[in-house]
MARGULO-454197 format. One record per atom (N, C-alpha, C): z negated, y, x; residue in three letters. Coordinates in steps of 0.001 Angstrom, whole numbers, padded with zeros to 6 digits, always signed. Each point is the difference from the previous one (the first is absolute). Example, Ala and Ser with C-alpha at 12.3 -4.5 7.8 and 13.67 -1.06 7.14 Angstrom:
% residues 2
-007800-005690+013190ALA/+000000+001190-000890ALA/+000000+001200+000900ALA/+000720+001050-000350SER/-000060+001190+000820SER/-000730+001090-000770SER/
% end
This chain:
% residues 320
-012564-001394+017878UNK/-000967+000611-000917UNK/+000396+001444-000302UNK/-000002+000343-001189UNK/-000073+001300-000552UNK/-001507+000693+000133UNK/+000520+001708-000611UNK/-001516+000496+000028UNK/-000566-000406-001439UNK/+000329-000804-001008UNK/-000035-000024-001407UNK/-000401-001838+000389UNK/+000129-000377+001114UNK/-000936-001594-000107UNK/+001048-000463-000167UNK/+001406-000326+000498UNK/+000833-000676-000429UNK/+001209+000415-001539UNK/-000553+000802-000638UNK/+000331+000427-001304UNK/+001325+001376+000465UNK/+001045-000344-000474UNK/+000775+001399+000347UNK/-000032+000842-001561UNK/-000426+001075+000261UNK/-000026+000569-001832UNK/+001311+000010-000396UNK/+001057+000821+000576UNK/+000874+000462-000105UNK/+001231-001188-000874UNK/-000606-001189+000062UNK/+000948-001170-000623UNK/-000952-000438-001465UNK/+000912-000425-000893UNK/-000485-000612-000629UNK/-001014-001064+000065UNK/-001181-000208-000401UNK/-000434-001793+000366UNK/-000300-000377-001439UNK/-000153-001458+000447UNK/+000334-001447-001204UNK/-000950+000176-000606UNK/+000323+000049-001198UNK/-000867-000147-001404UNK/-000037-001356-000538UNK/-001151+000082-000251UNK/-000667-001785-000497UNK/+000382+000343-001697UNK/-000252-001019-000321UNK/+000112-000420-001531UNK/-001393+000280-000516UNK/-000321+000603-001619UNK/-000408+000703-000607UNK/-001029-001015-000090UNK/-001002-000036+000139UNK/-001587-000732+000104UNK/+000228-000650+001043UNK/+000401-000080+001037UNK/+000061-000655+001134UNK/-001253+000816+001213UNK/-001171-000924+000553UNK/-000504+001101+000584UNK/-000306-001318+001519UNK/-000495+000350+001007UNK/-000345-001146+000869UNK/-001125-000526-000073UNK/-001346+000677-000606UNK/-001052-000747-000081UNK/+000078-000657-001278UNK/+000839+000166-000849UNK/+000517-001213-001212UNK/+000387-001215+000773UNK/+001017+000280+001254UNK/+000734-001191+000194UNK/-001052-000489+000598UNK/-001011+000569+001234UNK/-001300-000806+000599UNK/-000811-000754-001088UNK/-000304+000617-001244UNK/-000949-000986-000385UNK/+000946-001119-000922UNK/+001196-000038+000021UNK/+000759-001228-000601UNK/+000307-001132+001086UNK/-000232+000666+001226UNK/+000517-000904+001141UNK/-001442-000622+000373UNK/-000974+000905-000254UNK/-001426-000558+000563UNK/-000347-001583-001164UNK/+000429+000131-001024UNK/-000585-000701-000849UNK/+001356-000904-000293UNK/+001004+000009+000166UNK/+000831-000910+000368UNK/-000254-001065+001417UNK/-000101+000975+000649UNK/-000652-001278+001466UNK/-001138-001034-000214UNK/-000625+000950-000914UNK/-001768-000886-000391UNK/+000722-001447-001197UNK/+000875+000334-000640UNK/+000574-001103-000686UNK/+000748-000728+000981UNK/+000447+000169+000897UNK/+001068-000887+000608UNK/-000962-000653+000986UNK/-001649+000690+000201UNK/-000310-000860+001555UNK/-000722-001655-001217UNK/-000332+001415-001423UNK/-000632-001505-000459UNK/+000803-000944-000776UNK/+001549+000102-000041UNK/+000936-001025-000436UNK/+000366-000876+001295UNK/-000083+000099+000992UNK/-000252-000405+001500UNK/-000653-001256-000242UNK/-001749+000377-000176UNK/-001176-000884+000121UNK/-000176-000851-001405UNK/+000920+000289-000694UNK/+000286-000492-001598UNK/+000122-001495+000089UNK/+000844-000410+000655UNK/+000158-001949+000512UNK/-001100-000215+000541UNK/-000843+000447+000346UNK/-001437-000589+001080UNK/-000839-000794-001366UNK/+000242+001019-000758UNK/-001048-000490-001521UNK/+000284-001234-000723UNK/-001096-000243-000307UNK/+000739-001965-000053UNK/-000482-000071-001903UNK/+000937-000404-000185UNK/-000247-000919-001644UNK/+000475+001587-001049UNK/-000632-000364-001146UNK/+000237+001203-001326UNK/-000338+000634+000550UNK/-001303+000369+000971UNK/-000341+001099+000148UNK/+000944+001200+000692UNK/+001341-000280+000627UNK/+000627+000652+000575UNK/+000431+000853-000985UNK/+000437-000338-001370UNK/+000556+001367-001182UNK/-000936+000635-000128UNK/-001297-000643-000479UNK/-001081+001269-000365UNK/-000245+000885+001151UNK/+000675-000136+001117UNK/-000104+000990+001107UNK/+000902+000784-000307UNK/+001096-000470+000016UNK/+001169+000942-000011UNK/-000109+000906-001099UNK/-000535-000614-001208UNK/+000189+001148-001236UNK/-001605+000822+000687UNK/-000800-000387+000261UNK/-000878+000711-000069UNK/-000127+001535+001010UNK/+000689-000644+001120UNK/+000319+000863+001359UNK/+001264+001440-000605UNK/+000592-000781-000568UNK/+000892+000610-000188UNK/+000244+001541-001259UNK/-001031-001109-000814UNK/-000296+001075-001203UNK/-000823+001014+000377UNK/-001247-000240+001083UNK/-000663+001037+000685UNK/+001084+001208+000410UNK/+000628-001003+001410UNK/+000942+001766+000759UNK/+001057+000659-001181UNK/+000150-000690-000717UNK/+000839+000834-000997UNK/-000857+001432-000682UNK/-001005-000170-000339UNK/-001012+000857-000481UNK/-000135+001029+001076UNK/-000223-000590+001086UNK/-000478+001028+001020UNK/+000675+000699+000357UNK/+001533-000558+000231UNK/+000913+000806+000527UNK/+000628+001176-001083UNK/+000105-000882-001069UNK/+000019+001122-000997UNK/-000389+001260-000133UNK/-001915+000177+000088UNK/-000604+000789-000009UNK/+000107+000722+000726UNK/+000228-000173+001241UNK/+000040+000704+001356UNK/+001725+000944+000103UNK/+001365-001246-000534UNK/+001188+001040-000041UNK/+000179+000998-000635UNK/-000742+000055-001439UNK/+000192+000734-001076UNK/-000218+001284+000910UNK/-000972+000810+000428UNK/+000107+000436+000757UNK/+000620+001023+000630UNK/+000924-000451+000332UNK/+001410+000567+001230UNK/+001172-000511-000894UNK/-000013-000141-000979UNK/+001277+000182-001013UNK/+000139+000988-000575UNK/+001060+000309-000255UNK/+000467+000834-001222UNK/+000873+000294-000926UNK/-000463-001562-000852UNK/+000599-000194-001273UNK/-001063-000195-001146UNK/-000675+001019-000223UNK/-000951-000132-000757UNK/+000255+000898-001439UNK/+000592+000921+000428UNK/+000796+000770-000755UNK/+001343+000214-000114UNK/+000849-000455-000334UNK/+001939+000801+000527UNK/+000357-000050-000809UNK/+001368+000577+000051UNK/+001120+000240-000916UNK/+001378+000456+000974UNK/+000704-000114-000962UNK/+001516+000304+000757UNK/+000963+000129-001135UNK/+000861+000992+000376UNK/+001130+000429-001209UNK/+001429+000667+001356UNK/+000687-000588-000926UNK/+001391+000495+000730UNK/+000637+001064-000547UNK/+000557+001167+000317UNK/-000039+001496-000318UNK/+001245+000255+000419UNK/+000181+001518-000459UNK/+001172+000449+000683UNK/-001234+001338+000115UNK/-000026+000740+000777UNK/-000719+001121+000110UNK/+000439+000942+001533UNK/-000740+000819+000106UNK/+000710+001216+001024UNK/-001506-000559+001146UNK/+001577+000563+001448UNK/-000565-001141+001201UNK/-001149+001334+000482UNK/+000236+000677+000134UNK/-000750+001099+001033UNK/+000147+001880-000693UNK/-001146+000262+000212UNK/-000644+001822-000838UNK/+001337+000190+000643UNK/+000206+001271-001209UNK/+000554+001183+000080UNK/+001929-000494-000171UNK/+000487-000793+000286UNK/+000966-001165-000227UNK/+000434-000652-001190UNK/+001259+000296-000546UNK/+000838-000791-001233UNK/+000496-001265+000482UNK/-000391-000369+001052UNK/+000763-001356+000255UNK/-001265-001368-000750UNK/+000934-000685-000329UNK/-001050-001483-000907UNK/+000642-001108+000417UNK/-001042-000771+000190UNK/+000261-001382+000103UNK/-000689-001298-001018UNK/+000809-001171+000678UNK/-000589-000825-001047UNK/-000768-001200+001059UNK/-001324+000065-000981UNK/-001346-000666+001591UNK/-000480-001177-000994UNK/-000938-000724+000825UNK/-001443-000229-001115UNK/-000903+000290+001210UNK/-000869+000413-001014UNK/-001200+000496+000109UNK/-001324-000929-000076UNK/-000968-000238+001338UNK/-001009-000863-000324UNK/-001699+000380+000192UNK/-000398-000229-001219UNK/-001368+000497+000333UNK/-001305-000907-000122UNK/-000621-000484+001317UNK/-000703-001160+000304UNK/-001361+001553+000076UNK/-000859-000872-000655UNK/-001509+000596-000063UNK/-001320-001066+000649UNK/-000405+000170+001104UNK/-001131-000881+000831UNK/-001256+000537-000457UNK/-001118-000622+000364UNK/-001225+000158+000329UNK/-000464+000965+000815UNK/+000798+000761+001212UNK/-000006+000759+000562UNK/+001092+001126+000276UNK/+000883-000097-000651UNK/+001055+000968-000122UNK/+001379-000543-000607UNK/+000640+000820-000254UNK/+001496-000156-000820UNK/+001014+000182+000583UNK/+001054-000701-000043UNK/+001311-000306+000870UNK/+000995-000037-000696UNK/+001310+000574+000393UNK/+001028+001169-001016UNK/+000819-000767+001203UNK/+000907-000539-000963UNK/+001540-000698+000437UNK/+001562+000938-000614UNK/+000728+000219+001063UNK/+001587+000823-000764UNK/+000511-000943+000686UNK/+001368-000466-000910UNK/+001027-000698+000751UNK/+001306+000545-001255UNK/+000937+000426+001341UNK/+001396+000067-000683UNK/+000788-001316-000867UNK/+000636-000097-000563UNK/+000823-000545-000588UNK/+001471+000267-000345UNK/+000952-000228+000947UNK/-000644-000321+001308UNK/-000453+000631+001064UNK/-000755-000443+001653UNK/-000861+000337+000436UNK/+000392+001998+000513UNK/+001288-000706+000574UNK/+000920+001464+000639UNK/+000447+000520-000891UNK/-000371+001179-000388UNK/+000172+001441-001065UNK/+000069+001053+000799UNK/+000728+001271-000393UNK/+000067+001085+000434UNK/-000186-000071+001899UNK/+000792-000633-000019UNK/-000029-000240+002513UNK/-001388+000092-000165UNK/-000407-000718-000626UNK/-001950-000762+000433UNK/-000126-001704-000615UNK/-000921-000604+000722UNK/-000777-000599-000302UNK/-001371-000165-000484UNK/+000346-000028-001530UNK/-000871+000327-000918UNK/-001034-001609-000193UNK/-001107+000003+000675UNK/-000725-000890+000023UNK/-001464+000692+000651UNK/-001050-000066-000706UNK/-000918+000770+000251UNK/-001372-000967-000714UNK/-000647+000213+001316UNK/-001681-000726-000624UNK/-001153+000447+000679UNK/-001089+000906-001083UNK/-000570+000832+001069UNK/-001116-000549-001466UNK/-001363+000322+000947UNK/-001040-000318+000012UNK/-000888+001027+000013UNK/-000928-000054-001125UNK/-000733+001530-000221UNK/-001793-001105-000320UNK/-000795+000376+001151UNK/-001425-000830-000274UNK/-001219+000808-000752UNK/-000788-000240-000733UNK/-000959+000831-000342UNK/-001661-000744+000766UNK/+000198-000683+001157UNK/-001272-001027+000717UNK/-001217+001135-000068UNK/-001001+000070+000291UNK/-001255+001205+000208UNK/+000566+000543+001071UNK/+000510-000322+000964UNK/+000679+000352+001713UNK/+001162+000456+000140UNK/+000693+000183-001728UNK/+001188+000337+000151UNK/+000380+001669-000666UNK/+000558+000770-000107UNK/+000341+000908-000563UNK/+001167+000063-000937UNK/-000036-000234-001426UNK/+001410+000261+000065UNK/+000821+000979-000691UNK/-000512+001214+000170UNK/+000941+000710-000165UNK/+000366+000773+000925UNK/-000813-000689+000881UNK/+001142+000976+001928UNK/+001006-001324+000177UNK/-000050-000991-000857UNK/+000971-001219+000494UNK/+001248+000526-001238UNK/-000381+000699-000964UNK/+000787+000904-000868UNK/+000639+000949+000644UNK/-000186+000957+000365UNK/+000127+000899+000606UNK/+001140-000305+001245UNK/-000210-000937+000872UNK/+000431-000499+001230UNK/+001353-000646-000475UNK/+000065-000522-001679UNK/+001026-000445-000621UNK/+001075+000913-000314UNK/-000699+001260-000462UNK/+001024+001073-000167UNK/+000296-000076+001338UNK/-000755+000408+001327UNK/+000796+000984+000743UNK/+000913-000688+000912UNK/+000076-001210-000776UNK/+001272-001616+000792UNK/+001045+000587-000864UNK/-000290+000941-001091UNK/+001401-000394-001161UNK/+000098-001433-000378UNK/-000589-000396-001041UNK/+000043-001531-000449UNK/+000975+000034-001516UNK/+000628-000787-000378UNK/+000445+000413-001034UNK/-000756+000084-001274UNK/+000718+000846-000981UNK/-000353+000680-000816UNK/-001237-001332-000890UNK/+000898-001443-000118UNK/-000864-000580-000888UNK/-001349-000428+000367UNK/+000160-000440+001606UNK/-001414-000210+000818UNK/-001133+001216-000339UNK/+000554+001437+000215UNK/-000926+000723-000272UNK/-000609-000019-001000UNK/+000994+000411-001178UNK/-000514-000220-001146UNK/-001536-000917-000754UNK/+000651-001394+000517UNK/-001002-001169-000253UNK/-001142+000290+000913UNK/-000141+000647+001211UNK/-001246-000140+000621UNK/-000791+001459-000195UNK/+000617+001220-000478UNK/-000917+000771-000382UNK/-000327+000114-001814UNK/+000539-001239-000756UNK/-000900-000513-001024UNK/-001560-000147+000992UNK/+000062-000763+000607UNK/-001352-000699+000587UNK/-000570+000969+000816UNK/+000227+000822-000005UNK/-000785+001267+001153UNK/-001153+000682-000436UNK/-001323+000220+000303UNK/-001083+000252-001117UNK/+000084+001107-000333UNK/+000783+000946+000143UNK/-000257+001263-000557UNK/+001249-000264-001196UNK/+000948-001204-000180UNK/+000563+000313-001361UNK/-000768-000207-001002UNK/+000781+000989-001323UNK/-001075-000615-001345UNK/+000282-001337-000627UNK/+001001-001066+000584UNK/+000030-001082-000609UNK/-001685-000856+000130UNK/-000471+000711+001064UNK/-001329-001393+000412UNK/-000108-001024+000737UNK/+001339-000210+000436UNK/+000182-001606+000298UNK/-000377-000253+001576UNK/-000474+000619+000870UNK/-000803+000018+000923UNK/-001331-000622-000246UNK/-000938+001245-000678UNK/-001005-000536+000073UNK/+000064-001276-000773UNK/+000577-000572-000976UNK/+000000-000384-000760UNK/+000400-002181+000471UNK/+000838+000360+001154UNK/+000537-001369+000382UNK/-001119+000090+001601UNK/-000125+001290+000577UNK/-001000-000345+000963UNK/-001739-000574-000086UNK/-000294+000133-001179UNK/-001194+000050-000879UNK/+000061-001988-000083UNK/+000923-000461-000865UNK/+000240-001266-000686UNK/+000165-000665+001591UNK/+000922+000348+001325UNK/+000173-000453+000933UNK/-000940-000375+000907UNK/-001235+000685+000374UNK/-001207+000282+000264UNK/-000957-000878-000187UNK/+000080-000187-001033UNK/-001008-000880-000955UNK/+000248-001667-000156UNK/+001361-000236-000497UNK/+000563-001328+000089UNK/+000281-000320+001426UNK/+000104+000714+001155UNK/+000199-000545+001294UNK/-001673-000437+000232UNK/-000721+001069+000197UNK/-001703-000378-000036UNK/-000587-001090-000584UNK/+000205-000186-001575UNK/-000298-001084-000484UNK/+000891-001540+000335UNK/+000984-000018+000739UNK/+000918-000783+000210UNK/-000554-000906+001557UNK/-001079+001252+000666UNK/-000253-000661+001699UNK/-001293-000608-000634UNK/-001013+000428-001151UNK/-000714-000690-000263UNK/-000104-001244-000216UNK/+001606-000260-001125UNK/-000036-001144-000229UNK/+000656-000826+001057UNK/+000465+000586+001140UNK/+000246-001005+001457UNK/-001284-000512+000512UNK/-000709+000855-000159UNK/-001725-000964+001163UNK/-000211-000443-001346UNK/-000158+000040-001400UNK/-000614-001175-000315UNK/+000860-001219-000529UNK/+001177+000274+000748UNK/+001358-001480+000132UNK/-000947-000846+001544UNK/-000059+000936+001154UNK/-000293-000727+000797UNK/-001716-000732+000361UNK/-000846+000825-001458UNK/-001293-000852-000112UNK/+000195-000823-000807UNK/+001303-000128-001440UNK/-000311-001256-000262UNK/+000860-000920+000495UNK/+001133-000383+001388UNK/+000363-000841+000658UNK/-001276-000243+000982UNK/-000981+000818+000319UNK/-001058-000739+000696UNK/-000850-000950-000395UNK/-000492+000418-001621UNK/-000983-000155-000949UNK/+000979-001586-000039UNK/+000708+000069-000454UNK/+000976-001678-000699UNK/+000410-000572+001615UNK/-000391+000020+000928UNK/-000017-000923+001053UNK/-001116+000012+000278UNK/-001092+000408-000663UNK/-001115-000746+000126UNK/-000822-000661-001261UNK/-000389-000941-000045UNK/-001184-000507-001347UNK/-000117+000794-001127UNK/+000478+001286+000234UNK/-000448+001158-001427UNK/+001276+000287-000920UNK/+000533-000854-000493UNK/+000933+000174-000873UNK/-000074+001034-000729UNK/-000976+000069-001035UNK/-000561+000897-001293UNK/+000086+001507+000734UNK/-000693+000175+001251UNK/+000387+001311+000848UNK/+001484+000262+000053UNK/+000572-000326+000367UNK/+001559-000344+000219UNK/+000497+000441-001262UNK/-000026-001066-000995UNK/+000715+000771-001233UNK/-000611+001356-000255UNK/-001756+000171+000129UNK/+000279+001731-000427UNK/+000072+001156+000711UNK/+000186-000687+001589UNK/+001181+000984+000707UNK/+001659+000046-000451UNK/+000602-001099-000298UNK/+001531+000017-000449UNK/-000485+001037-001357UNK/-000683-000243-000810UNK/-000363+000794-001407UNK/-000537+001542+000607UNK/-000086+000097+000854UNK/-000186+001533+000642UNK/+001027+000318+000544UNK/+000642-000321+000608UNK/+001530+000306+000855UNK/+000786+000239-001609UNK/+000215-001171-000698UNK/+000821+000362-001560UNK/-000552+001731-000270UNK/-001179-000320-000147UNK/-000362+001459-000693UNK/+000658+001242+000793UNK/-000428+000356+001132UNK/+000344+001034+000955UNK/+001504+000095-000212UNK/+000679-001205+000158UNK/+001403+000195+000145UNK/+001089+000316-001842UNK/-000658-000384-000653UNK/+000374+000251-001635UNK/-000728+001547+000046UNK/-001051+001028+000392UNK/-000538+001153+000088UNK/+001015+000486+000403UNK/+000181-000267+001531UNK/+001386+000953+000831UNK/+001133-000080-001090UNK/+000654-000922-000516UNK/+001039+000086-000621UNK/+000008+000741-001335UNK/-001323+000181-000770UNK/-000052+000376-000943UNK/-000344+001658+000722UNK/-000544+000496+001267UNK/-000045+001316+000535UNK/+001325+000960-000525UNK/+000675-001285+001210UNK/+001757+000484+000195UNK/+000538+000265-002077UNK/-000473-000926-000822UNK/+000651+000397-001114UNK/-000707+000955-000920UNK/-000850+000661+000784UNK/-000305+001072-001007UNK/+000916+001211+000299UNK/+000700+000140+000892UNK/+001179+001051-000056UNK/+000450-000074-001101UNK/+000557-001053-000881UNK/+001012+000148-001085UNK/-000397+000432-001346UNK/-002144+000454+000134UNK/-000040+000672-001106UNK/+000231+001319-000239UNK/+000869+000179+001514UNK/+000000+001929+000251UNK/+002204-000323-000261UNK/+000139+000799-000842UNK/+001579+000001-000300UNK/+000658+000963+001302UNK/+000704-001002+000660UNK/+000787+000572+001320UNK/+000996+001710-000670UNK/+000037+000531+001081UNK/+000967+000763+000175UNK/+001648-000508-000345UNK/+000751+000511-000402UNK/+001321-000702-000404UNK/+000835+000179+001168UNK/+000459-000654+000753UNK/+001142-000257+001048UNK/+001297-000172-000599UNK/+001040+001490+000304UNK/+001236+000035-000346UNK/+000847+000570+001374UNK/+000894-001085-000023UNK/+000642+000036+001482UNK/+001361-000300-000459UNK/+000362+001492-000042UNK/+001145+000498-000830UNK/+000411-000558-001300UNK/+001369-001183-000240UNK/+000146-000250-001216UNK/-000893-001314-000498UNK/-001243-000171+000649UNK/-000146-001358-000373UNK/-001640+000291+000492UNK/-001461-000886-000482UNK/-001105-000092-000142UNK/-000444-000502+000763UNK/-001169-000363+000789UNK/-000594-000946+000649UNK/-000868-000206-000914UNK/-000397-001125-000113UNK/-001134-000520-000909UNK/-000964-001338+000829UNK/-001063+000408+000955UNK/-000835-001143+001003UNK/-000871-000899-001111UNK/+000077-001017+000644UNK/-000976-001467-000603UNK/-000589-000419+001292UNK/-001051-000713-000411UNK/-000934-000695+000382UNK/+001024-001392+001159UNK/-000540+000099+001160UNK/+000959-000838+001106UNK/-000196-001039+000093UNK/+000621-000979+001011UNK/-001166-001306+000411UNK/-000880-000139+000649UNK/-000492+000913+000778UNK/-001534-000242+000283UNK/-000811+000329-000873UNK/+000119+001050-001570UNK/-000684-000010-000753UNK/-000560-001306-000545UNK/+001296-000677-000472UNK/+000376-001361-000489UNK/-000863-001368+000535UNK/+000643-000087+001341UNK/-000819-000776+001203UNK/-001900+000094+000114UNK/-000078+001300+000061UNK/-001528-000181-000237UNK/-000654-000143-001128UNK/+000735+000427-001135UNK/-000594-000832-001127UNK/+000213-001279-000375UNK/+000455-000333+000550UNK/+000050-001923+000040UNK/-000711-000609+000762UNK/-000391+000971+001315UNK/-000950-000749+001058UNK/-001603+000163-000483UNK/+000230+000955-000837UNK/-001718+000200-000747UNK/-000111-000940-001263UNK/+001099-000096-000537UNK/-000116-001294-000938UNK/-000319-001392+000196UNK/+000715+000119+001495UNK/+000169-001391+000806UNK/-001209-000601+000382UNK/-000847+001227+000517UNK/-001264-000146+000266UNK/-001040+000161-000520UNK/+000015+000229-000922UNK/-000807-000179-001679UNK/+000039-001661-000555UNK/+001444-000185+000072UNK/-000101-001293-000352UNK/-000514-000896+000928UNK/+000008-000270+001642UNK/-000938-000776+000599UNK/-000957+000426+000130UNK/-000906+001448+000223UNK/-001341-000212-000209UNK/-000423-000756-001214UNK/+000765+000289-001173UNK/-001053-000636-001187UNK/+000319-001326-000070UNK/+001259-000694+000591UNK/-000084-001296+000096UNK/-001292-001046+000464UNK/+000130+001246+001322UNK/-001167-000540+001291UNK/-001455-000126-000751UNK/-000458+001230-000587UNK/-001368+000071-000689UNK/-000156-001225-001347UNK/+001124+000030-000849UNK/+000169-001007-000619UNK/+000032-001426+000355UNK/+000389-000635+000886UNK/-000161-000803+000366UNK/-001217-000654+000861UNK/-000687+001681+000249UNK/-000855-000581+000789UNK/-001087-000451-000773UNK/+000083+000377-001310UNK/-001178-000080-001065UNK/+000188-001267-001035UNK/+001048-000911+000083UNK/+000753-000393-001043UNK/+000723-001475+000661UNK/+000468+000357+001751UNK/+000296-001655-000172UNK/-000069+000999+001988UNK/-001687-000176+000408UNK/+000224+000122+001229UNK/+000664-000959+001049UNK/+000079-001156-000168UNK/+000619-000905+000715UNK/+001330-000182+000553UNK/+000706+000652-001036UNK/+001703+000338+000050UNK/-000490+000861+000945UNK/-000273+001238-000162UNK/-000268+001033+000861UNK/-000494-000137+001475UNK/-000576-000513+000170UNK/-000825-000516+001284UNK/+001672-000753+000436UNK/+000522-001170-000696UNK/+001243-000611+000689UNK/+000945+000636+000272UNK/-000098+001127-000222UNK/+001589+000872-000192UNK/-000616+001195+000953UNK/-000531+000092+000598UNK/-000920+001296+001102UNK/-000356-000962+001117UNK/-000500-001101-000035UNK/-000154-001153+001280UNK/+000205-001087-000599UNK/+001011-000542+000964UNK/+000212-001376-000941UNK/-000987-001233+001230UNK/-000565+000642+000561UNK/-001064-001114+001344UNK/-000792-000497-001381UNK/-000400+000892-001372UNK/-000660-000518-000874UNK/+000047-001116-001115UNK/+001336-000510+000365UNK/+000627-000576-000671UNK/-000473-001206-000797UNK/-000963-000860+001426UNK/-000051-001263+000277UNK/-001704+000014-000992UNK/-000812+001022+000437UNK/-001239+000220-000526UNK/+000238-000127-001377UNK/+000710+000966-000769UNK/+000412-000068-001329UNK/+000130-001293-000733UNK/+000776-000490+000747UNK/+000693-001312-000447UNK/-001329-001040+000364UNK/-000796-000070+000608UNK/-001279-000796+000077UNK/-000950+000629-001488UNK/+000081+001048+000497UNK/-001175+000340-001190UNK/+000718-000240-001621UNK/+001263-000168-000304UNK/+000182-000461-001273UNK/+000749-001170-000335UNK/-000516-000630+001025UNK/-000029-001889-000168UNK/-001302-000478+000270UNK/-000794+001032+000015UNK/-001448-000684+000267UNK/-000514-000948+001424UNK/+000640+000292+000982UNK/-000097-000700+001155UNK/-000967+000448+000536UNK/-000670-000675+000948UNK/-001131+000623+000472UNK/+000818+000556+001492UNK/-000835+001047+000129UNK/+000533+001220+001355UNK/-000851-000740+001063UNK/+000479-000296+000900UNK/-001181-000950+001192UNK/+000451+001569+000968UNK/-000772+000498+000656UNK/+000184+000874+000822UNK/-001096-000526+001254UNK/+000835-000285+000766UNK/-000338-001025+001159UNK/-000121+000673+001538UNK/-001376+000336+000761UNK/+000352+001023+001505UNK/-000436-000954+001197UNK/+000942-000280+000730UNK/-000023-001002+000894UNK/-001237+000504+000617UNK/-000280+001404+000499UNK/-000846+000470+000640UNK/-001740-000534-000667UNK/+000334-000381-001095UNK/-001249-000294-000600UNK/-000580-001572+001335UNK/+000680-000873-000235UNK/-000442-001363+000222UNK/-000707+000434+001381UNK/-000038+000802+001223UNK/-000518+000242+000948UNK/-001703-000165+000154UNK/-000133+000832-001488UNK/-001211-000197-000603UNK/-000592-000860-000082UNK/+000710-001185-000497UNK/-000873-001060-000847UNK/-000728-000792+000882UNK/-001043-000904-000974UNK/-000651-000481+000790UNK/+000136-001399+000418UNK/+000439-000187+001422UNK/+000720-001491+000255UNK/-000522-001124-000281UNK/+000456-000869-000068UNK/-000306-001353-000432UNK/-000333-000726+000469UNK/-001096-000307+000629UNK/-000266-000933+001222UNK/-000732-000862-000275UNK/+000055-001238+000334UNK/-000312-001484-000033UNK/-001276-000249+001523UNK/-000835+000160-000024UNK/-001190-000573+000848UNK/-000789-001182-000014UNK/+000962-000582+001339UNK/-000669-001675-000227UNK/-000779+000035+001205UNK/-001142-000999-000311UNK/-001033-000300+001096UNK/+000337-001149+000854UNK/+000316+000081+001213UNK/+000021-001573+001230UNK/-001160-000184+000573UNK/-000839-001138-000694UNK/-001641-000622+000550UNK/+000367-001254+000831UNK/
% end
């Protein structure tokens, strides 16, 4: 053991890949296991009804997990341009990098990599992480950047985002970040009231929880895109531009709010319009009832416990 917990400062340590965080990988592994225990118990299910499980199970954790990674990503915003530009202040020496700029929900992450990696007796590969969380500070995580000496383009890109520049883009992506993460946990509890609501009798509840989860989660995404009515600051990193777009978790969650727009209103629709499908496709134990009631059969509902009751039959003969 060190006095630093194991950590020696004095060495370099391993840099992860640019939206890579561990409570991303926990909630992909949490909700990967929940698919694999119920592809497990998947053969137990007997007849058709085993697909309408699978799509149904399945289309759920997709939603959920969704909602929950978006999160701890940060590809919601990026861009990347390959440059020739100057490595470090005060210095005529230039190299040729690309440059990557991943924008999260909770802070922005600035990628340098040489091309190739070894330039000037260094290894030019750099990924540093600047958070704006309520718990975080970041312009002592600015600050702490200068006094590492980071190169010239890292700085650059992260005191755009520092709130005292006049570009804005602080308050401006911490504001949209804030808001679409908030509205995003909303629409997680009402994912997990309407998987309660649709395993029980209340369908119509169910769809207008999925139709509430849609909403919350199309809000967050439309949060996150009100940045783009404010015209960014221009990023020039030496002979060449950065120009950021909209990422795949932007992408991803607007498909999962679409996704879920389209089965709540399926669900409500159907429930008004041909409840019977509906009822078969949410429990198929209902199957058999259905199918009595539109052949006109009569339902005998028969309780052994009854006959205990009745009144016996007895024959009383007289011997004179």
């Amino acid at each position: 053991m060190t006095a630093w917990d194991g950590v020696m400062p004095f060495y370099p340590q391993p840099r992860h890949a640019a939206g890579f965080s561990v409570p991303l990988l926990i909630v992909i592994l949490v909700f990967v296991c929940l698919a694999g225990s119920f592809l497990l118990i998947l053969p137990g299910i007997r007849g058709h009804s085993r697909w309408f499980w699978l799509v149904r199970v399945l289309l759920s954790l997709f939603i959920g997990a969704e909602i929950v990674a978006v999160h701890f990503s940060g590809d919601w915003f990026v861009g990347g341009v390959w440059t020739n530009t100057s490595y470090k202040a005060f210095s005529t020496a230039r190299v040729q990098v690309h440059v990557g700029l991943h924008v999260g929900l909770v802070g922005v992450n600035i990628t340098l990599r040489g091309t190739p990696v070894q330039q000037l007796n260094e290894t030019i590969d750099y990924n540093e992480r600047f958070t704006w969380r309520l718990d975080e500070d970041y312009t002592k995580e600015y600050v702490d950047a200068l006094e590492k000496g980071l190169p010239d383009p890292v700085l650059y890109l992260a005191e755009k985002f520092t709130p005292n520049s006049p570009c804005g883009l602080y308050h401006q992506y911490h504001l949209a970040g804030h808001y679409a993460a908030a509205t995003l946990w909303v629409a997680f509890c009402f994912w997990i009231i309407a998987n309660a609501l649709l395993s029980m009798p209340a369908p119509l509840y169910g769809g207008l929880a999925l139709l509430s989860t849609s909403a919350f989660t199309l809000f967050g995404v439309f949060a996150f895109a009100s940045i783009s009515s404010v015209p960014l600051c221009p990023f020039r990193l030496g002979s060449a531009a950065l120009t950021p777009h909209y990422g795949a978790s932007f992408w991803v969650t607007l498909a999962t709010g679409i996704l879920s727009l389209l089965l709540g209103a399926a669900v409500v629709i159907l429930h008004y319009t041909w409840p019977s499908a509906l009822r078969s496709f949410l429990d198929q134990s209902g199957k058999d009832c259905s199918s009595q009631a539109k052949g006109k059969l009569p339902l005998i509902l028969d309780n052994p416990q009854h006959r205990q009751f009745e009144n016996p039959d007895l024959n009383i003969t007289t011997v004179l």
